[in-house]
N, C-alpha and C positions, 0 to 999 in steps of 0.2 A: 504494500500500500504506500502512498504517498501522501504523508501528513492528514490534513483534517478537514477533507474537500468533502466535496457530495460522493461524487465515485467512490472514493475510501469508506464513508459514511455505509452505503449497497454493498460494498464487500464485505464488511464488519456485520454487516446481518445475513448475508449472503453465506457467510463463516458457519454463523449459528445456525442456519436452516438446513445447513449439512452435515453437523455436528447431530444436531436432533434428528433429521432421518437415519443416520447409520446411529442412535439410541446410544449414543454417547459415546461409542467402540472405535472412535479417530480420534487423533489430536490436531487440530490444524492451529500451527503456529502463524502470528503474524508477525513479519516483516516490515516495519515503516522505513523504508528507502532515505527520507528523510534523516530519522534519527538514526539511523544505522547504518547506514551509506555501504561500511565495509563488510557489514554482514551481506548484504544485496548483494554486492559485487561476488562475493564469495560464494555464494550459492546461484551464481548464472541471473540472475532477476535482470530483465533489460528494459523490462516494461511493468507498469502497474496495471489494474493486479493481474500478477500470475498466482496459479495454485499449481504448484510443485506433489509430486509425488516422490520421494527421494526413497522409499522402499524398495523400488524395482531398478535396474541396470539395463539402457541409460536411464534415467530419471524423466517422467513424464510430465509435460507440465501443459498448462492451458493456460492462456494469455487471452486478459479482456473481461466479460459479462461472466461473471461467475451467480446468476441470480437464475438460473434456470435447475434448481436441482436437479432433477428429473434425466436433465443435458449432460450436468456434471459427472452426476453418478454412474452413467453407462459412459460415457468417455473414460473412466477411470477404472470401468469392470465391476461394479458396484451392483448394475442392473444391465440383465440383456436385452437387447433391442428386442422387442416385439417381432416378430414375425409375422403378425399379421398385418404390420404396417405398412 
């Protein structure tokens, strides 16, 4: 995230609405770019917000609108696409 905007504001609830779907069983750490400049750097962040996956090799991440759970969760293997879709 990048300090105390509206966008950072949507991913900081964005956070929670993925937290509370996977029932508490994630930790998603946040990152303010701002305050932390050399953590960002160090964990590849090139843009806000990314959600990083750093469990799996390479590390997966998603860059941008993270307010679609439903988007998130099967990007990340959380939920399978539908097949009847």
């Amino acid at each position: 995230m990048a300090g105390d905007t509206p966008g950072a504001g949507r991913a900081r609830r964005s956070r929670l609405d993925l937290i509370e779907a996977l029932h508490g069983k994630v930790a998603i750490e946040v990152v303010d770019i701002i305050d932390r400049p050399d953590e960002a750097e160090k964990a590849g962040i090139l843009a806000t917000p990314t959600l990083s996956d750093e469990s799996v090799v390479p590390p997966r991440r998603l860059v941008g609108d993270i307010s679609d759970v439903a988007r998130v969760l099967e990007y990340f293997g959380y939920l399978k696409k539908d097949s009847a879709a």
